[in-house]
C-alpha positions as CSV (number, residue, x, y, z in Angstrom):
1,X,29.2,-52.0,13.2
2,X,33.0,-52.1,13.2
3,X,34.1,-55.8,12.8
4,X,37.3,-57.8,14.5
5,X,39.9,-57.5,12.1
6,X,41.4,-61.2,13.4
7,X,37.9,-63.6,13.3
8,X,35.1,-60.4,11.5
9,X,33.0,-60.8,14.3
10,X,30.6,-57.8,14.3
11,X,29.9,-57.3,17.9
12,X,32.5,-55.5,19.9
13,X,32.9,-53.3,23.2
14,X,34.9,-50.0,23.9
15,X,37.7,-50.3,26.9
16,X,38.9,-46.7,26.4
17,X,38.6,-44.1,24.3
18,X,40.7,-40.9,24.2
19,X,40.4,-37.8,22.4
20,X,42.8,-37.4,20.2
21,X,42.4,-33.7,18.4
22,X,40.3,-33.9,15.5
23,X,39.6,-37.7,16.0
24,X,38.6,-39.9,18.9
25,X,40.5,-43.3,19.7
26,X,39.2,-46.4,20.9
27,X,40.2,-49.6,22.5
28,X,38.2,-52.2,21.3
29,X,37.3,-55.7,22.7
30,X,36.3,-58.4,20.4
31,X,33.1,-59.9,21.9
32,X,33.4,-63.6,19.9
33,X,37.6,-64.2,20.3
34,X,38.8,-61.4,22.9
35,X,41.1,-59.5,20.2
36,X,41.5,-56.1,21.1
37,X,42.4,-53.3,18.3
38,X,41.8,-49.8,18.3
39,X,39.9,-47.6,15.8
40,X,39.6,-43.7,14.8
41,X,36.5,-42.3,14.6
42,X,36.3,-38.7,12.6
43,X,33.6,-36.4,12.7
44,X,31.9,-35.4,9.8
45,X,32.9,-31.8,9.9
46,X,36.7,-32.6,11.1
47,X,36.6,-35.2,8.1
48,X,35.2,-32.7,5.7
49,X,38.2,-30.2,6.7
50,X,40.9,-32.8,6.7
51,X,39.1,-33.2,2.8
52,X,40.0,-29.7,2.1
53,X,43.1,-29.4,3.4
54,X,44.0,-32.5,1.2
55,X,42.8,-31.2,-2.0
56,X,44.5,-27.7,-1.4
57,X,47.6,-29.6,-0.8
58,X,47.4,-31.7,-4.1
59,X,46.3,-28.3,-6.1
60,X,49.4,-26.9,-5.2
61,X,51.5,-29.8,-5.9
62,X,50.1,-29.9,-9.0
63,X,51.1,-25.9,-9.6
64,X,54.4,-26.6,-8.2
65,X,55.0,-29.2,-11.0
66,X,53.2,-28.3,-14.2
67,X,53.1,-24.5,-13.8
């Protein structure tokens, strides 16, 4: 569960959610104090990619400035 990040409450519901690429959005409705925030929610394959891509990233850095 995804808590409120104003009172923790653990119980929430979805208003909207968009897709948003490699990610999904959503508008979120505290259930306990009416707070709404919004989260991102990753797939496991898009979030094993974005992994990938980072650690290429930082291999090349670390070429770039130790040779």
């Amino acid at each position: 569960m995804i808590e409120c990040p104003i009172c923790k409450h653990k119980k929430s519901r979805v208003e909207v959610t968009r897709e948003r690429g490699e990610h999904y959005e959503r508008y979120r409705v505290c259930s306990n104090c009416g707070a709404g925030f919004t989260t991102r929610e990753f797939s496991s394959h898009s979030l094993k990619r974005l992994l990938a891509e980072a650690q290429e990233q930082a291999l090349d850095l670390g070429v770039k400035l130790f040779g």
